[in-house]
C-alpha positions in Angstrom: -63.3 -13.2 -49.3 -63.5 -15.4 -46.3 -59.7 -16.5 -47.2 -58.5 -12.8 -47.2 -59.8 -12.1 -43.8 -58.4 -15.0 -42.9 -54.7 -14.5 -43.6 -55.1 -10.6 -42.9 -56.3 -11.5 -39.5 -53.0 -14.5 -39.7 -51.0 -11.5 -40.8 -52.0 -9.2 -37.9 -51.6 -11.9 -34.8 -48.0 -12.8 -36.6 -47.0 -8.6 -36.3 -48.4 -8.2 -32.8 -46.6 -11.7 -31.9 -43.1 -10.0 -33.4 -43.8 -6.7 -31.7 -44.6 -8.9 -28.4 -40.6 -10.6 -28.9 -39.6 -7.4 -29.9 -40.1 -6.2 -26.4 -39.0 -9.1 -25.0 -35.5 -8.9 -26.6 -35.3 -5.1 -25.7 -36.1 -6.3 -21.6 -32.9 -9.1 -21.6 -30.5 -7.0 -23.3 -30.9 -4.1 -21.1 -30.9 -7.1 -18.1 -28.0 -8.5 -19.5 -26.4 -4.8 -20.1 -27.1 -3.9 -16.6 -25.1 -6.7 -14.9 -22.0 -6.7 -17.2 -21.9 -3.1 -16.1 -21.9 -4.0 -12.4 -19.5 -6.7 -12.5 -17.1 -4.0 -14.4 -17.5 -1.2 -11.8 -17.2 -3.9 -9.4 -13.7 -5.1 -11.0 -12.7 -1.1 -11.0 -13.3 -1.1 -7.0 -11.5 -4.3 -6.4 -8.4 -3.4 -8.6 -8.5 0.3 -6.8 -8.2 -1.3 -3.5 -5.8 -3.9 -4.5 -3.6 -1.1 -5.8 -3.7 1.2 -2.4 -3.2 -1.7 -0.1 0.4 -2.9 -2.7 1.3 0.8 -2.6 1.3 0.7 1.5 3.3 -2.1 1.6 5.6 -0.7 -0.5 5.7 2.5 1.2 6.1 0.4 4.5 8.9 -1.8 3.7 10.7 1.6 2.4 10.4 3.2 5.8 11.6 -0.2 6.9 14.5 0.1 5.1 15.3 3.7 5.9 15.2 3.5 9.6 17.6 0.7 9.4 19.8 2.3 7.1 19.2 5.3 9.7 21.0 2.2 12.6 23.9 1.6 10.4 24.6 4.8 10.3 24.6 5.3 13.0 26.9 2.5 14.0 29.3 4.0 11.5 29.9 7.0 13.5 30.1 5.8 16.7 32.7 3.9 14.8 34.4 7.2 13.7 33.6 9.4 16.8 33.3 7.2 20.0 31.5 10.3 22.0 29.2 11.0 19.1 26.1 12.2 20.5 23.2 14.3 19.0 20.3 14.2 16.6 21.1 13.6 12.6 18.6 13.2 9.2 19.3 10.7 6.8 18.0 11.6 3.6 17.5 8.2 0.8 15.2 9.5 -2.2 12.5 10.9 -0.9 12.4 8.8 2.1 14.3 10.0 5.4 15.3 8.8 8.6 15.1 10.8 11.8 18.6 9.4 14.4 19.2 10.5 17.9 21.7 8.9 19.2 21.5 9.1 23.6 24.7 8.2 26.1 24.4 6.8 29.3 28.0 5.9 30.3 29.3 3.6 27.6 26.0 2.2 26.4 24.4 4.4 23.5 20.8 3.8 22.6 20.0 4.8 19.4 16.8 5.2 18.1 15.6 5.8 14.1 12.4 6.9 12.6 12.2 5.5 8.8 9.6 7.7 6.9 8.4 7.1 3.4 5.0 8.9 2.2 2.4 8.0 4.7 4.2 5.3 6.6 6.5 4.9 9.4 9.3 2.8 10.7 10.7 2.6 14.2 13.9 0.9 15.4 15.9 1.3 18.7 19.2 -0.3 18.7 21.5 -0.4 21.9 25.2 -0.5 21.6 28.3 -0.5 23.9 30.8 1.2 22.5 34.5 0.3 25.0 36.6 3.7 25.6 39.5 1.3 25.6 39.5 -0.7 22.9 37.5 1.3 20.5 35.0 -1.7 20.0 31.6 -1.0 18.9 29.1 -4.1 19.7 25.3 -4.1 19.3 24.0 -5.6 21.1 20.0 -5.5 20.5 18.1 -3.9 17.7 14.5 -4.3 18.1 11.2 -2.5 15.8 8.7 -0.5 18.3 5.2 1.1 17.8 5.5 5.0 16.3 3.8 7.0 18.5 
């Protein structure tokens, strides 16, 4: 009889030991749960980010090209038209390019806003344009803060 009690009290300590690791397991998987959850949410901010910072480039190298697309032409009428004067809109895609195109004697300064989404591109270009000749020189084109 003192056997049975024995291995029934053996029995009992072994359940209540396996209940005991039970618990234990239940802890580290919701632990380990718990930070391979972060580090994903964490990897969802970092690639949202990423993302929105490539798109503005993007968006800023268009406007780059627009407004000088917007000089060019620019250039190309003068060309055409040596007392071309005025305020024009360049249209590329869905990007655009805002030109006026000022006189002061035979020196033309033309300046062209490059938009594209959000961002925007400045450039101001001077040129000489000679009544006699026809020849159209630039002479500086240079990027400046939008205001």
């Amino acid at each position: 009889m003192r056997e049975q009690e024995n291995n029934l009290l053996k029995k009992s300590i072994k359940r209540a030991n396996q209940k005991r690791s039970g618990q234990a397991t239940l802890s580290f998987i919701l632990l380990v749960s718990g930070l391979v959850l972060e580090i994903a949410i964490a990897g969802t901010f970092v690639t949202y980010f990423s993302s929105i910072s490539a798109l503005g480039e993007r968006l800023s190298a268009r406007a780059f090209t627009v407004a000088s697309s917007g000089i060019r032409d620019a250039q190309m009428r003068l060309t055409r038209s040596k007392n071309f004067t005025g305020q024009f809109t360049l249209q590329l895609g869905s990007d655009s390019a805002i030109v006026n195109i000022a006189r002061t004697s035979n020196i033309y300064t033309v300046t062209s806003v490059g938009v594209a989404g959000t961002r925007q591109r400045k450039f101001v270009a001077t040129i000489v344009v000679d009544q006699v000749s026809g020849a159209v020189v630039t002479q500086a084109i240079t990027e400046q803060a939008v205001q």
